[in-house]
C-alpha positions as CSV (number, residue, x, y, z in Angstrom):
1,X,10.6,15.4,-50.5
2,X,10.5,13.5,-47.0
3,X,14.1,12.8,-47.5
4,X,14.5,16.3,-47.9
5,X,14.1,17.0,-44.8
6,X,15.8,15.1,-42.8
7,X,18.5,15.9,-45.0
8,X,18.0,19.8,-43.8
9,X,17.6,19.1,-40.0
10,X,19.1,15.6,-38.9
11,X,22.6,13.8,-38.0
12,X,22.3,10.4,-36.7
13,X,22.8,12.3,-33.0
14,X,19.8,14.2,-33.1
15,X,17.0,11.9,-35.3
16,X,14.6,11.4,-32.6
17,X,14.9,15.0,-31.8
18,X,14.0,16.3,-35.4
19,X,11.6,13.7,-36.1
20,X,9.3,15.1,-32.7
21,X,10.0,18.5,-33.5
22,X,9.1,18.0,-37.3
23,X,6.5,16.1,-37.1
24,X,3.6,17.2,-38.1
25,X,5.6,18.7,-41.4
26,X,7.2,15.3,-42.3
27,X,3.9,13.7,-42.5
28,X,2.1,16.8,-44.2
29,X,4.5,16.7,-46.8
30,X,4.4,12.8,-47.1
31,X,0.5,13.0,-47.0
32,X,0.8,15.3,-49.9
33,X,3.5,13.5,-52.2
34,X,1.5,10.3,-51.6
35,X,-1.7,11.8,-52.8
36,X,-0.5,13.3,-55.9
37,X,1.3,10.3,-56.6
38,X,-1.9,8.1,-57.0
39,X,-2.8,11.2,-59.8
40,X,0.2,9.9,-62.2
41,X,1.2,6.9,-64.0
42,X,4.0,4.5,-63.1
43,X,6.6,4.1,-60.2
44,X,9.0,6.6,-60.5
45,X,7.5,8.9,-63.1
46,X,4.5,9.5,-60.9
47,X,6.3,10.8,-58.0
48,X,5.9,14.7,-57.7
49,X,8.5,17.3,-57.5
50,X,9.3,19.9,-54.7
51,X,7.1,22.4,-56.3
52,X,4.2,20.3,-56.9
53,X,4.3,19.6,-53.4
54,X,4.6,22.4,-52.2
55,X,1.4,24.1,-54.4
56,X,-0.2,21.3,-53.1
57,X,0.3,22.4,-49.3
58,X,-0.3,25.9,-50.3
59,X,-4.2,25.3,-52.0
């Protein structure tokens, strides 16, 4: 998910640009994909998709 959205917004011209413009997203997403992480079992397996985060962010 964090990847994500760098992916969508940065080139290696403008990081430092997105990430203090974005900031407050990047880390509200990470918060959230880190959280529902710890609810699953395993590494990989327990990391959450785009739409689980994003229910998440919406509740």
């Amino acid at each position: 998910m964090v990847p994500g959205t760098f992916i969508r917004h940065a080139n290696p011209e403008n990081i430092e640009e997105v990430l203090r413009d974005h900031q407050a997203s990047i880390l509200q997403i990470a918060n959230a994909s880190g959280s529902l992480t710890t609810t699953g079992k395993g590494a990989i397996s327990a990391l959450p998709n785009k739409r689980e985060v994003e229910e998440l962010l919406r509740s």
